[in-house]
N, C-alpha and C positions, 0 to 999 in steps of 0.2 A: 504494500500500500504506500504511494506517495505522501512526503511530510507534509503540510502547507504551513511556514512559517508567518505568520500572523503579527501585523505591525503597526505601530499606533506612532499616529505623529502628534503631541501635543502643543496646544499654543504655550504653556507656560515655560515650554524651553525659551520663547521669544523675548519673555516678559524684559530682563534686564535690556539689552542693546534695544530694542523696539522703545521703549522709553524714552532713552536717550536719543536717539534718531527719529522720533516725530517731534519732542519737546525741541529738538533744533534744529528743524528745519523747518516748524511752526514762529520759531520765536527767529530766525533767520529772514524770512520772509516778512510777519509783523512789524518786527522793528526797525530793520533797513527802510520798507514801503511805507511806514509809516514815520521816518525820518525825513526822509528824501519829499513825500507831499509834502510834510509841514514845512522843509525848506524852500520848496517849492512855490507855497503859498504866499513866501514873505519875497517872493519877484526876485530871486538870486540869479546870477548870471548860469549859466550851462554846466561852465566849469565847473562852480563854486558846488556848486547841487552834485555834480560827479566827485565831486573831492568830497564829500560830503557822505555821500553815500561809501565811498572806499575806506574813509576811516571808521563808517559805521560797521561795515563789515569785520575790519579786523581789531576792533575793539570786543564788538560782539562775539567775533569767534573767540577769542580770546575768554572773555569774561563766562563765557558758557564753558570752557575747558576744566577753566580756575573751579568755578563752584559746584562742577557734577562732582570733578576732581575730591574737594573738603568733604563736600554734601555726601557720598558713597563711603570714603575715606572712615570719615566718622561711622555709620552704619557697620561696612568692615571692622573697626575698633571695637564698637562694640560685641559683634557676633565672637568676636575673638574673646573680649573676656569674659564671654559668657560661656566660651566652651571651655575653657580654663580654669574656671570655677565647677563646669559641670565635672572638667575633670576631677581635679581635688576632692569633690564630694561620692564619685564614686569609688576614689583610692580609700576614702576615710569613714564611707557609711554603703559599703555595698549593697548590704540586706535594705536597706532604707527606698537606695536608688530603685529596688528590685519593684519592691512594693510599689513604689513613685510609680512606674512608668505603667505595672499592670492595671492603677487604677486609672488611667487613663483608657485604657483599652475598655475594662469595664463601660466606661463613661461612651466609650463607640460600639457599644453592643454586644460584645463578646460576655460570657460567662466565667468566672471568677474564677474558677479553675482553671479554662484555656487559656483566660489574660495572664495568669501567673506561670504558664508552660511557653506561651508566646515571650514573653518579656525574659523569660530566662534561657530561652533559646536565642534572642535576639543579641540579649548582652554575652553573649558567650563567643559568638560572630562578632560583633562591634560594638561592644559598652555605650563607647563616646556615640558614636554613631545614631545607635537607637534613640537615644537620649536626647542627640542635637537636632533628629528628625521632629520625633514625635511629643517632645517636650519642649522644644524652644521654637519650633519651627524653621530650624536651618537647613538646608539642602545643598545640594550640588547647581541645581538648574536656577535657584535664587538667591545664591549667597552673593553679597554686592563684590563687583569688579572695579574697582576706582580708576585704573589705566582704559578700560577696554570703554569703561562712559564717557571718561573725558576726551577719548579721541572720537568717537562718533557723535558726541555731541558740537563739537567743532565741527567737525567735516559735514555736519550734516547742516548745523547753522549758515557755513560758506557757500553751501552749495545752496539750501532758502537764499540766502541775502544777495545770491550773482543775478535773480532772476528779476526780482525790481531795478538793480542797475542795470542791466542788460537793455529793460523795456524803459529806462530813462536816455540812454547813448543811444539809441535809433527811434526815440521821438520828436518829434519835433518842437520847440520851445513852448509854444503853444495848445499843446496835447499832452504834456508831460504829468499832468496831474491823474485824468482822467485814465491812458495810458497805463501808467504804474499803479494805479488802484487796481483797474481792471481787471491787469494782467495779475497780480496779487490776488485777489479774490477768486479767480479763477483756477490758481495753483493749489488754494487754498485748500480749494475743494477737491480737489481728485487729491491733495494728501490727506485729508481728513477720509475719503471714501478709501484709499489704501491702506491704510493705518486700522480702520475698521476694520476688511474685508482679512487683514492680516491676523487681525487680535480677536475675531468672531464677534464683532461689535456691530449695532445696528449701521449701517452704510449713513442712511437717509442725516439720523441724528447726529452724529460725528461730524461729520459735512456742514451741516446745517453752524453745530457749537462753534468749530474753528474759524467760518466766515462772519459769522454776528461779532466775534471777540474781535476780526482783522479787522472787521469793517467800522467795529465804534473805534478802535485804537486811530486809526487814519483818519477818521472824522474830528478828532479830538485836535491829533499833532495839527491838522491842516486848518482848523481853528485858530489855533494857539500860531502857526506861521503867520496867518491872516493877521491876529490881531498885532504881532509883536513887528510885522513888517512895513503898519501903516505906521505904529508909533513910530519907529525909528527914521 
């Protein structure tokens, strides 16, 4: 009889880098497109609006490397001294840990018996392991990566923020608002339906959230260009 090996592909392998690469290249596009209107608003010369939008870029990329970078960092820190502590306590209170983990299983339906056959077969295989699973909630497929977010949130931020300059250097002075909105909320959207369709999230509403958010942020800066360009 033939085997049929049987395969599951799960979204929460995605969860960490999927994060990071919609958060920056949501917030790439936002705040470049909604920098460049508002300079836009306040009648800059062409230049000034494209210098403008290039130091946004790599400020942002930048500043989005820095703080997934601390932001993950810190999480990491923590998971670490928590499995350090889980360790210590199961070098100094085995019987206790034993207990600890079977009532937990109890609490997922199993019977009091098999949670204390399961939990003592587990810790026999990986002490820590079981423990960082199903007691702290640590894994392999979610434990934070502070290098692997901080580079995709950069690269994904640069790659958002080239798409508003890109649709500012081939508009024309005069369409440069309208243009880089457009083209903006347009991207907006098929990231937001990609990001869903990736992470089994409603399409429609995803879509819908990231362009309401781009579209008041650029309505705001191009305000505030408006107002700060008649004073001056």
């Amino acid at each position: 009889m033939p085997r049929h090996t049987h395969r599951e592909s799960h979204r929460t392998l995605r969860i960490g880098w999927l994060r990071a690469a919609v958060l920056g290249a949501n917030d790439g596009i936002v705040s470049t497109a909604s920098l460049m209107v508002g300079v836009a608003a306040a009648d800059v010369s062409h230049g000034n609006l494209w210098l403008a939008g290039v130091a946004g870029l790599v400020a942002g990329a930048m500043s989005m490397a820095a703080g997934e970078y601390v932001s993950v960092s810190s999480q990491s820190d923590t998971e670490k001294a928590d499995l350090a502590r889980e360790s210590a306590e199961l070098l100094a209170q085995p019987e206790h840990e034993h207990q600890e983990l079977a009532a937990i299983y109890v609490k997922r339906g199993l019977t009091p018996e098999l949670s204390k056959e399961v939990a003592r077969q587990l810790m026999v295989h990986d002490d820590l392991g079981a423990h960082a699973r199903d007691e702290l909630g640590i894994n392999e497929m979610t434990s934070a990566n502070p290098v692997q977010a901080a580079f995709t949130s950069a690269l994904t931020f640069s790659v958002g923020a080239s798409l508003p300059l890109l649709a500012a250097l081939v508009s024309p002075a005069s369409l440069v608002v309208p243009l880089v909105a457009g083209t903006s909320l347009v991207v907006l959207t098929v990231l937001g339906a990609l990001s869903a369709r990736a992470g089994g999230a409603p399409v429609i509403r995803a879509s819908l959230r990231v362009v309401f958010w781009g579209a008041l942020a650029m309505a705001l800066t191009a305000g505030v260009g408006k107002l700060v360009g008649a004073v001056v």
